[in-house]
C-alpha positions in Angstrom: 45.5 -18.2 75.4 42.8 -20.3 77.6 40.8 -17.2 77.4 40.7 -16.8 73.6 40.1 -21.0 73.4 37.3 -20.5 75.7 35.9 -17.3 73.8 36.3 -19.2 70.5 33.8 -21.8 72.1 31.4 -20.2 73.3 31.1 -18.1 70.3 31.0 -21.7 68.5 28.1 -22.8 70.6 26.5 -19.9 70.1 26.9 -20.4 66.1 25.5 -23.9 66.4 22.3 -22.4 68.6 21.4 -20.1 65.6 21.5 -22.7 63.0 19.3 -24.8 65.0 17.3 -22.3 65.5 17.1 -21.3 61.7 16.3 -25.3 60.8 14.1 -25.0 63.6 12.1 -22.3 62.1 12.4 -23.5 58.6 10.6 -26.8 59.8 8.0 -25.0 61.9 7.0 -23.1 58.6 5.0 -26.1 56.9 1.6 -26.2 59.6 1.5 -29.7 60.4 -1.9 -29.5 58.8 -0.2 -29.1 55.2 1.9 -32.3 56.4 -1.2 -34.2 57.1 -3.0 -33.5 54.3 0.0 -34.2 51.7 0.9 -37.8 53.8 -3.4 -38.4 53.1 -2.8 -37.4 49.5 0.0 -39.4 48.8 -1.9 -42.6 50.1 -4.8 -42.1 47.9 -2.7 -41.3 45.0 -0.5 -44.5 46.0 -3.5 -46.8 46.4 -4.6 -45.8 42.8 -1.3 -46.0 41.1 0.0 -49.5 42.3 -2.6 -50.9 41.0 -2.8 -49.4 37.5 1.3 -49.7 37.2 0.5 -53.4 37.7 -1.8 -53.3 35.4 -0.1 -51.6 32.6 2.7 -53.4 32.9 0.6 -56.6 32.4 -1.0 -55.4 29.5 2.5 -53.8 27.6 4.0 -57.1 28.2 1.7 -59.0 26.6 1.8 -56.7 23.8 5.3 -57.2 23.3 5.2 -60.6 23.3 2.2 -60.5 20.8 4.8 -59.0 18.7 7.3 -61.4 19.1 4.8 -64.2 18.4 4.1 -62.5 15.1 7.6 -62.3 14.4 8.3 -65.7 14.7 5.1 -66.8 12.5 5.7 -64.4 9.5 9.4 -66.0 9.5 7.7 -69.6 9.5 5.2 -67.8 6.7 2.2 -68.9 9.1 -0.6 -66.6 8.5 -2.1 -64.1 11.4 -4.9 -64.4 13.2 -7.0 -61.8 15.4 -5.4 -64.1 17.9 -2.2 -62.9 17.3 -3.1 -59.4 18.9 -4.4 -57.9 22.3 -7.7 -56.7 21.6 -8.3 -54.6 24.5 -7.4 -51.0 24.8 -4.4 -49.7 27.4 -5.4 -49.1 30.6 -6.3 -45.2 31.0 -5.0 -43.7 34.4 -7.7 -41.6 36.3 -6.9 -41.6 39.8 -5.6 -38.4 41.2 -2.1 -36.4 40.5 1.3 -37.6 42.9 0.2 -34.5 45.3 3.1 -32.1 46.0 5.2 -32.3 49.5 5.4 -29.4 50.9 8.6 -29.7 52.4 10.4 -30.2 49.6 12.5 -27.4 48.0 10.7 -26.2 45.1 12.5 -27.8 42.2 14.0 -26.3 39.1 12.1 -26.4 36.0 13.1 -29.6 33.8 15.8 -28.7 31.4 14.7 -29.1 28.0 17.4 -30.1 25.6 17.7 -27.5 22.7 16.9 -29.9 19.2 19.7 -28.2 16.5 17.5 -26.1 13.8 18.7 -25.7 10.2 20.9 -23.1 11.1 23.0 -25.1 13.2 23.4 -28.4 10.8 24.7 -25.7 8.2 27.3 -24.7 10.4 28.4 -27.9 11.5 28.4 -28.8 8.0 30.4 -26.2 7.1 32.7 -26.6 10.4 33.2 -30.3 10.4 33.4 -31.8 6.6 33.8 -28.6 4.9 30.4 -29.3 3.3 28.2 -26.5 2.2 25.0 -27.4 0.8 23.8 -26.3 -2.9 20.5 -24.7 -2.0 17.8 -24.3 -4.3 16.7 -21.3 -6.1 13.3 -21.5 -5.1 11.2 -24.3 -3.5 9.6 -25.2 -6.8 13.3 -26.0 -8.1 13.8 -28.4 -5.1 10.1 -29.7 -5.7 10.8 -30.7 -9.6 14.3 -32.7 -8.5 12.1 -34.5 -5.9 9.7 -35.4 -8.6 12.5 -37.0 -11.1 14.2 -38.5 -8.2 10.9 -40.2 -7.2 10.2 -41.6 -10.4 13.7 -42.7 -11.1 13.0 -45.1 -7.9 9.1 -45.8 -9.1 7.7 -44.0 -6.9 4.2 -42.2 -7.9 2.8 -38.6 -7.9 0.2 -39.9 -5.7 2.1 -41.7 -3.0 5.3 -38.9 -2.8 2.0 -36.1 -3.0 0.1 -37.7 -0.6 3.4 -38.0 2.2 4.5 -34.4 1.5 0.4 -33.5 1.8 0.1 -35.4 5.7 4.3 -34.4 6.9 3.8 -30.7 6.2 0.2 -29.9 6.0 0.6 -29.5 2.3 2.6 -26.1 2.4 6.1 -27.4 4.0 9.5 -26.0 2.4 12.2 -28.5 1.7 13.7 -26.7 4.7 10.7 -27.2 6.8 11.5 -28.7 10.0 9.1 -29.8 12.8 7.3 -27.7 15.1 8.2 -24.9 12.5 5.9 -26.0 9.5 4.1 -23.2 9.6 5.9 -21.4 11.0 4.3 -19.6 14.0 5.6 -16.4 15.8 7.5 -18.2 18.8 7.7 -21.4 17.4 10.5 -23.9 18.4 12.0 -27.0 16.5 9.9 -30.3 18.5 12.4 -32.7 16.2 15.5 -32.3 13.9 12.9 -33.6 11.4 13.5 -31.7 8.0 11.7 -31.8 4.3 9.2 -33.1 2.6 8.7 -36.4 4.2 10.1 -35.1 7.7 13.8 -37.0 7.5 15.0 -37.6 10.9 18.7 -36.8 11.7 19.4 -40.2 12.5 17.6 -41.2 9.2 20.4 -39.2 7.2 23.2 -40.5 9.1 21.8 -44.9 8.6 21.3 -43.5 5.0 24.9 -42.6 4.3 26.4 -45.2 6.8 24.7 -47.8 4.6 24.5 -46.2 0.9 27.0 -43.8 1.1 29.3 -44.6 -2.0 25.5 -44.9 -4.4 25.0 -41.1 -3.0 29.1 -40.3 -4.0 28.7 -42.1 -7.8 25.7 -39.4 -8.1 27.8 -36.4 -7.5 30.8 -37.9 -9.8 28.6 -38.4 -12.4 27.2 -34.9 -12.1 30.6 -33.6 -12.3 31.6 -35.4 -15.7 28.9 -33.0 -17.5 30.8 -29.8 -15.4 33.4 -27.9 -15.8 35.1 -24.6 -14.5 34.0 -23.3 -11.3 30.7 -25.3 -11.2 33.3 -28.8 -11.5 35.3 -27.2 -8.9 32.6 -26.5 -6.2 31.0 -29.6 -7.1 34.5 -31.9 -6.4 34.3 -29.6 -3.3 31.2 -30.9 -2.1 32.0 -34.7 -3.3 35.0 -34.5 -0.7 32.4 -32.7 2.5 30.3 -36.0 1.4 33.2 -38.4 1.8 34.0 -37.2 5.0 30.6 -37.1 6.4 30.1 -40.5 4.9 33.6 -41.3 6.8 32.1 -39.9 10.1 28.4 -41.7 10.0 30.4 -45.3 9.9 32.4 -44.4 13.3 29.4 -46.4 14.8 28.0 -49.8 14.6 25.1 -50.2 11.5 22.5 -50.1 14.3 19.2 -47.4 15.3 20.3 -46.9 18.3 24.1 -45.8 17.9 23.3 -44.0 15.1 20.3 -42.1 16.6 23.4 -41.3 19.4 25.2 -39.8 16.4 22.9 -37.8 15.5 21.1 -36.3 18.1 24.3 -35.6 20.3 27.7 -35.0 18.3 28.4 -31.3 16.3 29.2 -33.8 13.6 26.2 -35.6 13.4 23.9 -32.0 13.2 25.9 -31.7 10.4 25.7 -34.1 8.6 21.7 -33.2 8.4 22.7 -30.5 6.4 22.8 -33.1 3.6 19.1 -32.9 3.3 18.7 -29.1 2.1 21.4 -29.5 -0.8 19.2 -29.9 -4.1 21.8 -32.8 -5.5 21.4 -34.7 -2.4 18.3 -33.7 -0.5 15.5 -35.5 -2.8 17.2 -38.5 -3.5 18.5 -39.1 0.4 14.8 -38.4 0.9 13.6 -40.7 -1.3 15.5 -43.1 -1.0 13.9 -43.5 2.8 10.3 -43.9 1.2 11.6 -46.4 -1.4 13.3 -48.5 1.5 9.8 -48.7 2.7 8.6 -50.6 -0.5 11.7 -52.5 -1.3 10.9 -53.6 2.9 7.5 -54.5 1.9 8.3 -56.5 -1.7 11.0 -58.7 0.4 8.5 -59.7 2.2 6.4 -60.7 -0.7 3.9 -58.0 -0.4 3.2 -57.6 -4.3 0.0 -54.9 -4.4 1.8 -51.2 -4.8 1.5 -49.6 -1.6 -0.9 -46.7 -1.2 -0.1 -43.1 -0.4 -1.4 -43.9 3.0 0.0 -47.2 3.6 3.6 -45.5 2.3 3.1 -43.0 5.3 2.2 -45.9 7.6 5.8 -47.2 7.4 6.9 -43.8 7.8 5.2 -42.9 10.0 6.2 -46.2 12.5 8.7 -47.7 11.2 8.9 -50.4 8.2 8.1 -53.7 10.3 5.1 -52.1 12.5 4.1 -50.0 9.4 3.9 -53.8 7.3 2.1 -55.7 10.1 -1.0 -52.5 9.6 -0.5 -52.9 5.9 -1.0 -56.2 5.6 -4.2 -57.0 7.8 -7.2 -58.0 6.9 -9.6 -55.5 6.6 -11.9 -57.3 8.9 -9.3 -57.1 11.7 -8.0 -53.5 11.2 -11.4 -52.2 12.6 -10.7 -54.6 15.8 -7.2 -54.6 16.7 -5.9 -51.6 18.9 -3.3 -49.0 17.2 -0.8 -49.8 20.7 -0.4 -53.2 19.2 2.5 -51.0 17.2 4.1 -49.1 19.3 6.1 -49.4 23.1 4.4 -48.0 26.0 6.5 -44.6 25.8 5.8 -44.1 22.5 2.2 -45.1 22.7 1.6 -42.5 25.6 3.6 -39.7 23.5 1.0 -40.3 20.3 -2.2 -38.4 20.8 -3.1 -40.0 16.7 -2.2 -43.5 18.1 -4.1 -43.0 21.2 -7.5 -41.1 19.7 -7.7 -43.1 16.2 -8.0 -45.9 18.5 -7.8 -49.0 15.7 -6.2 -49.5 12.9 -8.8 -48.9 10.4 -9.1 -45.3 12.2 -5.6 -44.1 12.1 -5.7 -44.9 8.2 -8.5 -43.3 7.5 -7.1 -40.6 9.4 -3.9 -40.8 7.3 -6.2 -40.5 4.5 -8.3 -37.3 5.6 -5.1 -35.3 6.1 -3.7 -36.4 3.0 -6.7 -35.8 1.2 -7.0 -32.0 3.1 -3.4 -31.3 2.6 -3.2 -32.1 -1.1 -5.8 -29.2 -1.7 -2.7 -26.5 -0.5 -0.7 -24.7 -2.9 2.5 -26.3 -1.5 1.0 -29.5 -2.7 0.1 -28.8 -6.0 3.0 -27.5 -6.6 5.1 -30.8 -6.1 1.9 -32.6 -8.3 3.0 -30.1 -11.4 6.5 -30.9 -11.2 5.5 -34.6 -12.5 
């Protein structure tokens, strides 16, 4: 028994040496020259970060409240001045790259988060609410129900052409969905953005949350004129609606739970699907662009918005897209486009950060538009006014 104990030891010991040993060797395989120059690195890299964090974090604060100070005075209807923004661009870091350690394991490659493609809000559609969407027969059909649901809300060829022209490139489908319009041999979705105007997933899910029942007394009056199998499939898809209508209130009215909704739930993929069904697609789409001039007209803004200043709001959201819209010419070739946007989203937005100003992302705006509206894709939507 003492002999076993004692062989059991020593063969313990002996387990323990080679592990040491291996740890040992493991640690002896970085030269202490790697180590040396990687500790040197990361000073030089530290000394030039610091102090641009510092700065940046300076500058992005006083940004936001710039903001907030706007805010406030267009609630107390005080007018704007160039005082009310920071006129200096971002700070621009150029020291050197965070070096790598040469110690450290060599780590995975990031997981990237698969963005759902048409094919999967179908499914979840189907899945989910029971809701399968009436597809067009052709784009041009889809095109000509965008056009009458655009001028049932007022809105003009020019300003519905002139989004469709600068969101697709002037050839998108109504199924087109970002980082597939065109379509490029292995090409992948960059956003669950989908149609003419690029409607977010979380856009379709705040647009039934908050006008679901309008989008219902559509379909019911569709169905009085139907009967047969067309009334049948059409009830059919008036109860999917309900449900998904059901489903997008679950959260609280706000951005940020519905975005949550959308981006991570099998229901709320499916619930894009609303946007390739020809009854529901353009006015659902539509309806997003004419929030954008209802938002302006509340706020007593009485010119009719341009085709570019439409895409503006789109493009950053009603209240950043208003504050661009409504300056002074005079000041839109001074004050910096990051005046609109948070740091992340700034630093994402190579047209925010190379259009530099105001007055140069517009015109930008403009020279796509103008470019896209020359494709067949856009002419097409122009003929079906």
């Amino acid at each position: 028994m003492n002999n076993r104990l004692f062989s059991l030891a020593i063969f313990c010991l002996l387990a323990t040496d080679l592990l040491l040993a291996t740890v040992a060797a493991h640690a002896q395989g970085t030269p202490a020259a790697a180590i040396a120059d990687y500790d040197a690195k990361l000073a030089e890299y530290q000394a030039a970060r610091g102090p641009y964090e510092a700065e940046a974090s300076v500058y992005w604060e006083a940004v936001s409240e710039k903001r907030r100070a706007r805010n406030a005075k267009r609630r107390d209807h005080v007018p704007i001045t160039l005082d009310d923004y920071v006129l200096t661009q971002p700070p621009v870091y150029t020291g050197p790259p965070r070096p790598v350690d040469p110690r450290a394991p060599a780590a995975p490659p990031p997981e990237r988060p698969e963005i759902p493609v048409v094919a999967d809000f179908l499914k979840n559609a189907a899945e989910h609410f029971g809701f399968v969407p009436d597809r067009p027969a052709s784009d041009l059909d889809f095109k000509r129900a965008y056009a009458k649901a655009a001028l049932a809300s007022e809105l003009t060829r020019d300003q519905i052409v002139g989004v469709y022209a600068f969101e697709t490139g002037g050839n998108g489908t109504y199924d087109s969905q970002a980082g597939l319009v065109p379509y490029r041999p292995g090409a992948r979705a960059i956003s669950p953005a989908v149609g003419y105007n690029q409607l977010l997933s979380t856009n379709t899910v705040s647009l039934l949350a908050e006008d679901g029942n309008r989008y219902l007394q559509a379909l019911r009056q569709q169905a009085k004129g139907l009967s047969g199998p067309a009334k049948t499939a059409m009830e059919r898809k008036i109860e999917g609606l309900k449900r998904m209508i059901a489903y997008s209130r679950t959260v609280p009215n706000r951005w940020s739970e519905q975005d949550r909704l959308a981006k991570t739930t099998p229901g709320g993929f499916g619930i894009h699907a609303a946007v390739l069904d020809i009854d529901l697609g353009p006015i659902l789409q539509v309806q997003k662009l004419s929030n954008s001039v209802h938002f302006a007209r509340v706020k007593g803004y009485a010119p009719p918005l341009t085709a570019a200043e439409l895409e503006l709001m789109n493009l950053t959201g009603d209240g950043n897209g208003f504050d661009m819209v409504t300056m002074p010419q005079a000041l839109r070739t001074r004050v910096p486009t990051a005046n609109f946007f948070q740091r992340e989203g700034y630093e994402r937005n190579l047209v925010a950060r190379r259009t530099g100003v105001v007055a140069n992302l517009i015109a930008d705006i403009e020279t796509k538009m103008a470019r896209g509206a020359q494709s067949q894709g856009a002419r097409d939507l122009a003929s079906a006014f």
